[in-house]
BALOBA-1460 file (C-alpha; in Angstrom, 3 decimals):
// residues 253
<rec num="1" residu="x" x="0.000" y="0.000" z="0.000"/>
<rec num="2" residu="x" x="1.270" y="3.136" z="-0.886"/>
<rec num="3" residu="x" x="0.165" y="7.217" z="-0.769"/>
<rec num="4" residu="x" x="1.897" y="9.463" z="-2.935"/>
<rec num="5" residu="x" x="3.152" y="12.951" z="-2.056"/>
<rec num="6" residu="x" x="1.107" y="16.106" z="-1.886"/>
<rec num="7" residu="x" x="3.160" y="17.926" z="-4.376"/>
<rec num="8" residu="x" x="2.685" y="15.808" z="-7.530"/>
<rec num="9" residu="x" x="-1.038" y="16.118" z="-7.718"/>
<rec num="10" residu="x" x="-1.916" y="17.384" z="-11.455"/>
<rec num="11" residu="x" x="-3.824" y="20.748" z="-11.798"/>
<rec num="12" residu="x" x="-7.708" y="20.191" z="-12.359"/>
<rec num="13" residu="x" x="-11.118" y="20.305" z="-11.420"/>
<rec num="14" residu="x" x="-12.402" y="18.299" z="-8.381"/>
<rec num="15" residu="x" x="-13.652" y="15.158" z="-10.168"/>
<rec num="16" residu="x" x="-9.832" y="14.930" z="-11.946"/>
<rec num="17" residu="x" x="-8.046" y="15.140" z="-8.759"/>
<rec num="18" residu="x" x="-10.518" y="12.546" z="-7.063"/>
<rec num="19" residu="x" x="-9.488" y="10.235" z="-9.836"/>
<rec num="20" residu="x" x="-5.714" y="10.583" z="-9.625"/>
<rec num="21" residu="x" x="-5.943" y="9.987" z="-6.058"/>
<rec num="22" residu="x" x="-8.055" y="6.834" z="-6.326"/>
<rec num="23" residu="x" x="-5.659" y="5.498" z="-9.672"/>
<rec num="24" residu="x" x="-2.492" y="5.933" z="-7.129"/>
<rec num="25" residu="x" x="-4.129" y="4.500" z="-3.995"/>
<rec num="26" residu="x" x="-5.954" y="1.542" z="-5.720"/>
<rec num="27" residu="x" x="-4.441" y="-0.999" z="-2.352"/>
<rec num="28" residu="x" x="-5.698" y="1.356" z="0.142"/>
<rec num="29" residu="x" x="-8.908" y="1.927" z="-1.301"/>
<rec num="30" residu="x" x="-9.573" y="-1.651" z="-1.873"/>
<rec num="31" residu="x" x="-7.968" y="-2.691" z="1.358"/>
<rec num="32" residu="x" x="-10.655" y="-0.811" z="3.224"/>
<rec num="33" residu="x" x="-13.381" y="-2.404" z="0.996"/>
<rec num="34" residu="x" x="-12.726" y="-5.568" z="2.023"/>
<rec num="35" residu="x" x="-12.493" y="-5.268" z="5.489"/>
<rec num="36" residu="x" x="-15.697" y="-3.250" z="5.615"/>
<rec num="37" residu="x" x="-17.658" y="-5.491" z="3.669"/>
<rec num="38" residu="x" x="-16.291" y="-8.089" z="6.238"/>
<rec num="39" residu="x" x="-17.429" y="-6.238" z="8.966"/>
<rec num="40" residu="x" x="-20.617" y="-6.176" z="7.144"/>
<rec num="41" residu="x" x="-21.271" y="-9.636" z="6.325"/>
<rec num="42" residu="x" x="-19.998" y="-10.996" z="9.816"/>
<rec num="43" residu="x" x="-21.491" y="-8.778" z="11.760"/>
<rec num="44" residu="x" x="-24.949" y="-9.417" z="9.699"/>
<rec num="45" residu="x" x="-24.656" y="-13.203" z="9.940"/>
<rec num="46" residu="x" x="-23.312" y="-13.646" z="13.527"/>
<rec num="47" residu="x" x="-26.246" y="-10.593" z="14.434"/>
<rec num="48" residu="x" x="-29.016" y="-12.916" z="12.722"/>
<rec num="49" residu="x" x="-27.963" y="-15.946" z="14.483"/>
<rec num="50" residu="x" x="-28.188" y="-13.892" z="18.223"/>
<rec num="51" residu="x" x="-30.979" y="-12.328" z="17.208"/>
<rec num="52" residu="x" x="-33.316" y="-15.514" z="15.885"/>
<rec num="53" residu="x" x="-32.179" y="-16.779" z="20.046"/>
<rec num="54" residu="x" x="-32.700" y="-13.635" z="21.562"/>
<rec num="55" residu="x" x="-36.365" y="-12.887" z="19.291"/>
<rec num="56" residu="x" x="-37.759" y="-16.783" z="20.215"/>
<rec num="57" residu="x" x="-36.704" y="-16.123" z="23.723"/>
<rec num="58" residu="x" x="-39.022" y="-13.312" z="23.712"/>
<rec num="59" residu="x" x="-41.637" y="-14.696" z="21.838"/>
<rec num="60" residu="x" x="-41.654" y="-17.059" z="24.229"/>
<rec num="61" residu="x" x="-45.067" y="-16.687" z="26.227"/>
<rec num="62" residu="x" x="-45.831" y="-16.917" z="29.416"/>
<rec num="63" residu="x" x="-48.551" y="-19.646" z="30.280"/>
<rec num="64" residu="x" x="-51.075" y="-20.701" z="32.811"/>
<rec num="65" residu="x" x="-50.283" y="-24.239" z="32.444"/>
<rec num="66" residu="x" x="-46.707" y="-23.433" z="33.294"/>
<rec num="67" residu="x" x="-44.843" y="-24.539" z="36.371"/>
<rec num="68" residu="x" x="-43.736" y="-22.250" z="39.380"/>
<rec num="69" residu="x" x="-40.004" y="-22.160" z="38.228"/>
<rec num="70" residu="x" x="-40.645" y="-22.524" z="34.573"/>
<rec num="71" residu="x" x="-42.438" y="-19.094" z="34.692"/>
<rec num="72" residu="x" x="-39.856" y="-17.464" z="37.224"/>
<rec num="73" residu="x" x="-37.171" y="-18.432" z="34.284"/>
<rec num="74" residu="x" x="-39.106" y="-17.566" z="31.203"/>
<rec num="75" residu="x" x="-39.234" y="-13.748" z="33.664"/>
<rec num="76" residu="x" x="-35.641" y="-13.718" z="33.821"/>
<rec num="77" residu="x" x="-34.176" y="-14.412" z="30.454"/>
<rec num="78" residu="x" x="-36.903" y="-12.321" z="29.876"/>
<rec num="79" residu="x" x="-35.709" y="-9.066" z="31.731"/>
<rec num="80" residu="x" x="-32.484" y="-10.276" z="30.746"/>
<rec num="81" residu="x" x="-33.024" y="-9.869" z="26.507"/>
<rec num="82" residu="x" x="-35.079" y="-6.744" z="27.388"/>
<rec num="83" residu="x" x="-32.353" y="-5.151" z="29.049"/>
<rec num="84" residu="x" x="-29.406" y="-6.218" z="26.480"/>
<rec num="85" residu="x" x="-31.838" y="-4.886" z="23.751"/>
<rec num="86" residu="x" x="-32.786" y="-1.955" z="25.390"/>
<rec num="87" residu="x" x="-28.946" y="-0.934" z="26.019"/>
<rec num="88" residu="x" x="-27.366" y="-1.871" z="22.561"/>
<rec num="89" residu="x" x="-30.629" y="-0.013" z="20.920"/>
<rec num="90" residu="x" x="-30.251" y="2.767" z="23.192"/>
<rec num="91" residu="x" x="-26.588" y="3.786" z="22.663"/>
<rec num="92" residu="x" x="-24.123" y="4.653" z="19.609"/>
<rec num="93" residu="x" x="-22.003" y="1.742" z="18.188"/>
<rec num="94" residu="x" x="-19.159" y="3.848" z="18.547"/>
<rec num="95" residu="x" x="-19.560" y="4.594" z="22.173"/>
<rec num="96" residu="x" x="-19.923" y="1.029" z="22.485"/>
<rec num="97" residu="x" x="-16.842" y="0.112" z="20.640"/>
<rec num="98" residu="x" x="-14.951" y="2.547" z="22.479"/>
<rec num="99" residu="x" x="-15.948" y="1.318" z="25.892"/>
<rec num="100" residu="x" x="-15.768" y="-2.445" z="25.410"/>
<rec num="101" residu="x" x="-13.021" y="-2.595" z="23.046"/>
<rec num="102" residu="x" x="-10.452" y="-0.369" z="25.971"/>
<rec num="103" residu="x" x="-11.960" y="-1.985" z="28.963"/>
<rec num="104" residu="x" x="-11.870" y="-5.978" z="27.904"/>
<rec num="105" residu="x" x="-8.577" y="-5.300" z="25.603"/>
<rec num="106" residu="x" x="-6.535" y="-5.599" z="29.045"/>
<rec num="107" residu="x" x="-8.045" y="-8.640" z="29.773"/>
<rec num="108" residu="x" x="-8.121" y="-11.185" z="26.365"/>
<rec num="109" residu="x" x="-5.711" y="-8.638" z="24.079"/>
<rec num="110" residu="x" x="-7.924" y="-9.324" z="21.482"/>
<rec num="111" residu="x" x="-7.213" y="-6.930" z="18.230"/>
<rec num="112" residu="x" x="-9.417" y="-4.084" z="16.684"/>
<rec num="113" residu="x" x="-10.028" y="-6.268" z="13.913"/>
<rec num="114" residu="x" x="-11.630" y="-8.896" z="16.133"/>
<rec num="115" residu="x" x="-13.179" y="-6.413" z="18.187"/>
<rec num="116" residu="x" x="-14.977" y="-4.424" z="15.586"/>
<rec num="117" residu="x" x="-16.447" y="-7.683" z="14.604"/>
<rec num="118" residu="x" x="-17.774" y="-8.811" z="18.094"/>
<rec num="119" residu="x" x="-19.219" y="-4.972" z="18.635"/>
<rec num="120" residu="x" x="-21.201" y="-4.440" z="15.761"/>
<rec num="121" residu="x" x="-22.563" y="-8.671" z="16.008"/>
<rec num="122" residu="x" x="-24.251" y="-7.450" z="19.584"/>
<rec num="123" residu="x" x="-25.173" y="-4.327" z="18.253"/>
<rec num="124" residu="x" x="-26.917" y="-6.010" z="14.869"/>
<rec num="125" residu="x" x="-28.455" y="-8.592" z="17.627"/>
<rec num="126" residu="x" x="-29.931" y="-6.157" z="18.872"/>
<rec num="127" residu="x" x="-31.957" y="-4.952" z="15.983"/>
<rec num="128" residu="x" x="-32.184" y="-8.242" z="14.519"/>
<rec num="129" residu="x" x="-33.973" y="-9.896" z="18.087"/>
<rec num="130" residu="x" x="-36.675" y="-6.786" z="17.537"/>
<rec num="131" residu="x" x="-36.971" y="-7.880" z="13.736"/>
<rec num="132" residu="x" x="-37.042" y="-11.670" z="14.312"/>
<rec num="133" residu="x" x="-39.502" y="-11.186" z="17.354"/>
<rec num="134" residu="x" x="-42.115" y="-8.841" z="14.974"/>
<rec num="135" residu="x" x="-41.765" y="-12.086" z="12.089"/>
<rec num="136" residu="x" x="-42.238" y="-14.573" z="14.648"/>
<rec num="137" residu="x" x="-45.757" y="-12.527" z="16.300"/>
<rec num="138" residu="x" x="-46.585" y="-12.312" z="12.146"/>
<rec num="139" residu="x" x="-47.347" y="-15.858" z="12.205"/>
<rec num="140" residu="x" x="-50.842" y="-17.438" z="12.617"/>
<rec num="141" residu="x" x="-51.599" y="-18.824" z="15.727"/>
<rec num="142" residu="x" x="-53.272" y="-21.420" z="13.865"/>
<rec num="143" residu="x" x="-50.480" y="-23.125" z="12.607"/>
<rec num="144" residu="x" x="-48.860" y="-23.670" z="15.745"/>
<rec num="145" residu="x" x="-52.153" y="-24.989" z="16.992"/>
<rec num="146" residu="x" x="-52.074" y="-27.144" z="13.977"/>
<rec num="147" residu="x" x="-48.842" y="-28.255" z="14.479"/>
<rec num="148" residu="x" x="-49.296" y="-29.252" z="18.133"/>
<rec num="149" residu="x" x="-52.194" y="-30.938" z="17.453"/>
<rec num="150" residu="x" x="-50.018" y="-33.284" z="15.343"/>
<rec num="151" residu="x" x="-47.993" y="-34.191" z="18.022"/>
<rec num="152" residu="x" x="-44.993" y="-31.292" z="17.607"/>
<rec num="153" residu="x" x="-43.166" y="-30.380" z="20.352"/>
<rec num="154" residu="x" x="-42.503" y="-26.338" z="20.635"/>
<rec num="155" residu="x" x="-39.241" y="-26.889" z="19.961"/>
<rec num="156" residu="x" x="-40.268" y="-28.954" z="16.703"/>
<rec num="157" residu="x" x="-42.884" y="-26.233" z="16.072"/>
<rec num="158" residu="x" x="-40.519" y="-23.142" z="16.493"/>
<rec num="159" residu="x" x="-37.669" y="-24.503" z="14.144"/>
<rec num="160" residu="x" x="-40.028" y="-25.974" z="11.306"/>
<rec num="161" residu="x" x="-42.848" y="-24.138" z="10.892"/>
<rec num="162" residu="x" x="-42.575" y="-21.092" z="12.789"/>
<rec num="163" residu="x" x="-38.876" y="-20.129" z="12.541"/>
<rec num="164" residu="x" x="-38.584" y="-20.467" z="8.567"/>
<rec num="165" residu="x" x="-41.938" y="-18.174" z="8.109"/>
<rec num="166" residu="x" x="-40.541" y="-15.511" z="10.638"/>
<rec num="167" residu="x" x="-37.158" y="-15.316" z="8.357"/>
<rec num="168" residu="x" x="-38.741" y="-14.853" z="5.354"/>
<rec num="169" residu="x" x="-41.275" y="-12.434" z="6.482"/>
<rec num="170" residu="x" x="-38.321" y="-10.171" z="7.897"/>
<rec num="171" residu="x" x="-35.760" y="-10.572" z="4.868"/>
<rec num="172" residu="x" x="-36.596" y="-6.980" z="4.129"/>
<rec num="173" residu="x" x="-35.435" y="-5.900" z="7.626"/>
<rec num="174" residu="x" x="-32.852" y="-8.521" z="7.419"/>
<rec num="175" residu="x" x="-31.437" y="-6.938" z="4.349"/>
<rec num="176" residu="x" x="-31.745" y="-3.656" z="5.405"/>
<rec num="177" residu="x" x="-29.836" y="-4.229" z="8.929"/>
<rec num="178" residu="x" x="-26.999" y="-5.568" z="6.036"/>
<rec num="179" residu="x" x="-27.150" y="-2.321" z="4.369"/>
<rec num="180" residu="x" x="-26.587" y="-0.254" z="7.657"/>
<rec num="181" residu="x" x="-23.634" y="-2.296" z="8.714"/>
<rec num="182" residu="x" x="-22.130" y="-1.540" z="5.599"/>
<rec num="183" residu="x" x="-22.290" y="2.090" z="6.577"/>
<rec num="184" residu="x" x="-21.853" y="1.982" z="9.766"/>
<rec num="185" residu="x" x="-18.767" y="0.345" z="10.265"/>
<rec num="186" residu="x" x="-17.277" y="3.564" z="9.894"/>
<rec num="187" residu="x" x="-17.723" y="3.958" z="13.550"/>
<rec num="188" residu="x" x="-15.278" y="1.319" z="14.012"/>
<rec num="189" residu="x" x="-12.642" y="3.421" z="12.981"/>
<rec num="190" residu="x" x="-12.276" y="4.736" z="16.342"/>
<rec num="191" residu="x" x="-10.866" y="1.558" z="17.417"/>
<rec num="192" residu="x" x="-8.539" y="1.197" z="14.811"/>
<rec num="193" residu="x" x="-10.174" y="-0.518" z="12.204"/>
<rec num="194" residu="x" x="-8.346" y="-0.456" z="9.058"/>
<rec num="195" residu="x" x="-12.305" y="-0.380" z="7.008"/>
<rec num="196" residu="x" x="-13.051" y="2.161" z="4.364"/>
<rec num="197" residu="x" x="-13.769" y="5.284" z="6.647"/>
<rec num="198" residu="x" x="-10.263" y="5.021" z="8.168"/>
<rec num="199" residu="x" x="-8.115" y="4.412" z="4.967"/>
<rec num="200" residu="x" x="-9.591" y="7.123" z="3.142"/>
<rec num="201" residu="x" x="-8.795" y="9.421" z="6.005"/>
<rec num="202" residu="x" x="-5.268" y="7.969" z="5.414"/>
<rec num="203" residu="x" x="-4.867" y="9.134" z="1.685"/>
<rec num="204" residu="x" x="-6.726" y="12.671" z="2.890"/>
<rec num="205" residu="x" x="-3.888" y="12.996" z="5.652"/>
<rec num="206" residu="x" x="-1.288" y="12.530" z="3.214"/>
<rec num="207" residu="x" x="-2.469" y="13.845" z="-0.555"/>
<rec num="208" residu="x" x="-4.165" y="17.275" z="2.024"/>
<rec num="209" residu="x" x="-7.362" y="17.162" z="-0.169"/>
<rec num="210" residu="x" x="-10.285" y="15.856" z="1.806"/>
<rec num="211" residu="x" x="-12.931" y="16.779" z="-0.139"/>
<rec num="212" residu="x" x="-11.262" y="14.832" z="-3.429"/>
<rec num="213" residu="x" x="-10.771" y="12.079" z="-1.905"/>
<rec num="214" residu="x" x="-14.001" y="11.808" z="0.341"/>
<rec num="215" residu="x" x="-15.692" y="11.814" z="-2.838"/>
<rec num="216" residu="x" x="-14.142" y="9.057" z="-4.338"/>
<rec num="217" residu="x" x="-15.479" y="7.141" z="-0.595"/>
<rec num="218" residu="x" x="-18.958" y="8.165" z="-1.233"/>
<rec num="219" residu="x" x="-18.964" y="7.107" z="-4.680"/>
<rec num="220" residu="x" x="-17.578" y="3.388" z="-3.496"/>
<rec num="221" residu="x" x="-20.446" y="3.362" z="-0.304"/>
<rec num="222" residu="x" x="-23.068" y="3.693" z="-2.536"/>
<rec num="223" residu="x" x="-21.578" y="1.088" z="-5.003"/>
<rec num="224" residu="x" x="-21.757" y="-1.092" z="-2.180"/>
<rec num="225" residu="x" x="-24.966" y="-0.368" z="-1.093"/>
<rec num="226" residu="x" x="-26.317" y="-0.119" z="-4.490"/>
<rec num="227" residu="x" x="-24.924" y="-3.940" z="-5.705"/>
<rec num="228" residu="x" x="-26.369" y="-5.100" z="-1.946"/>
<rec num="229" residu="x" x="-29.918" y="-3.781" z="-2.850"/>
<rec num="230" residu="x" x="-30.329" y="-5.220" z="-6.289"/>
<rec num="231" residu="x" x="-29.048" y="-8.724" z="-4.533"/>
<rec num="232" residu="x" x="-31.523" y="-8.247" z="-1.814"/>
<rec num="233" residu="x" x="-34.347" y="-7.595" z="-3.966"/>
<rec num="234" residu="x" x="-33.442" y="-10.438" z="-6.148"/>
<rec num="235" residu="x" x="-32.912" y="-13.014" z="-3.255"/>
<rec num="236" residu="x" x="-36.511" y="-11.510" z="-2.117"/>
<rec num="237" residu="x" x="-38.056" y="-11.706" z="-4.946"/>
<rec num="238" residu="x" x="-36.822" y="-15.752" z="-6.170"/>
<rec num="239" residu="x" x="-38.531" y="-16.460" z="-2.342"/>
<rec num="240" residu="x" x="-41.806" y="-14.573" z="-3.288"/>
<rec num="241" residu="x" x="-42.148" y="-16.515" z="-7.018"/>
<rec num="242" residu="x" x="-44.435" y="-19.601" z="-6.157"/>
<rec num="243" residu="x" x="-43.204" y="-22.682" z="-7.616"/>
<rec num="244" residu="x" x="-44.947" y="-24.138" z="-10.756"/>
<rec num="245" residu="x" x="-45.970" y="-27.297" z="-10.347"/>
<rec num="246" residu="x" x="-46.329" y="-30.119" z="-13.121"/>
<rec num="247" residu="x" x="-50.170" y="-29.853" z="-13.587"/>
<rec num="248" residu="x" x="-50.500" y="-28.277" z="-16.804"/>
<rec num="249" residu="x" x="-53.702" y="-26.248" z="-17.525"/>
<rec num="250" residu="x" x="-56.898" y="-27.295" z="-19.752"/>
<rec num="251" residu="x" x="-55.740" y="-26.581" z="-23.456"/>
<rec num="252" residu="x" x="-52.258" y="-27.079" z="-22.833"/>
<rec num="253" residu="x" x="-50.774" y="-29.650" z="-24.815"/>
């Protein structure tokens, strides 16, 4: 990777500059790419995966039927996803990854790489235990009575017929929590997170023209953002298509 001098920048408009800088700091640029969209996609995956535990363990109702200790539990992990929601929704994910990444760095030495993608996982949980919660409440009681009355245990009921409705119904959300992370792990920068935000201030530092080269950034975000909505939208859009089954119509031959 490599930034070259100040002084050897052509004369030109604004959108000739921006291109000289990003045609002599092609590694940097594309260094920061990649670990954004890694930040991104992690973050988006391992955020799903806490969020489908932390949105069934509130949808989780408390019953009549239940036992003494069985309700006192359901209470507590209850409170318990209530609060961790409540905090990570309630406070900036750079505040966040300044506090956690400085006061637990002492104790594992783990590196801002690593850090950046634990913090913005627990912060996508978050949002993604709200979202999964909202697809799981979506679905109609009747099925679950349905499937009970077959003999399905909740467990049974939650991962086949419940779980795989709830996803589908939230892939908007889903996608759009993708979308954000993409942006927002620009905040990780303050932790020393080599993504897009903090290589671009690099090549500003060094080539002294900010707005230049913060164009050339903006341009690549909405790239990014642009290529992950038309994915999104197709993805959504092959689940949406109902399969055509074999039966062919009258008059068909």
């Amino acid at each position: 990777m490599f930034i070259l001098a100040a002084n050897t920048i052509p004369d030109g408009g604004m959108l000739s500059k921006s291109w000289w800088i990003f045609q002599n700091n092609i590694p940097m640029f594309w260094y920061g790419i990649k670990i954004t969209l890694l930040l991104a996609v992690l973050g988006t995956l391992f955020g799903l995966v806490l969020g489908l535990l932390l949105g069934g363990i509130r949808a989780v109702r408390i019953e009549e039927r239940d036992k003494t200790i069985v309700k006192i539990i359901k209470k507590i992990l209850h409170a318990i996803v209530a609060v961790y929601v409540w905090f990570f929704r309630g406070t900036p994910m750079m505040v966040q990854a300044m506090f956690f990444y400085f006061s637990i760095r002492s104790v594992i030495g783990w590196t801002p790489l690593v850090a950046g993608i634990v913090i913005i996982s627990v912060n996508t949980g978050a949002y993604m235990a709200e979202i999964i919660r909202s697809g799981i409440q979506s679905i109609d009681k009747g099925q679950i009575e349905g499937a009970r009355s077959l003999g399905m245990t909740n467990t049974q009921t939650m991962m086949s017929i419940v779980l795989p409705q709830a996803i589908r119904n939230s892939l908007p959300s889903i996608g759009n929590e993708f979308i954000v992370n993409i942006k927002d792990s620009s905040m990780l920068n303050v932790i020393g997170v080599t993504e897009l935000f903090f290589q671009t201030t690099s090549v500003a530092g060094s080539v002294f023209l900010y707005m230049e080269t913060f164009l050339i950034t903006c341009i690549i975000y909405l790239i990014m953002t642009s290529l992950a909505t038309l994915i999104l939208n197709w993805i959504e859009r092959k689940l949406n298509t109902p399969k055509v089954s074999g039966v062919k119509k009258a008059g068909e031959a």
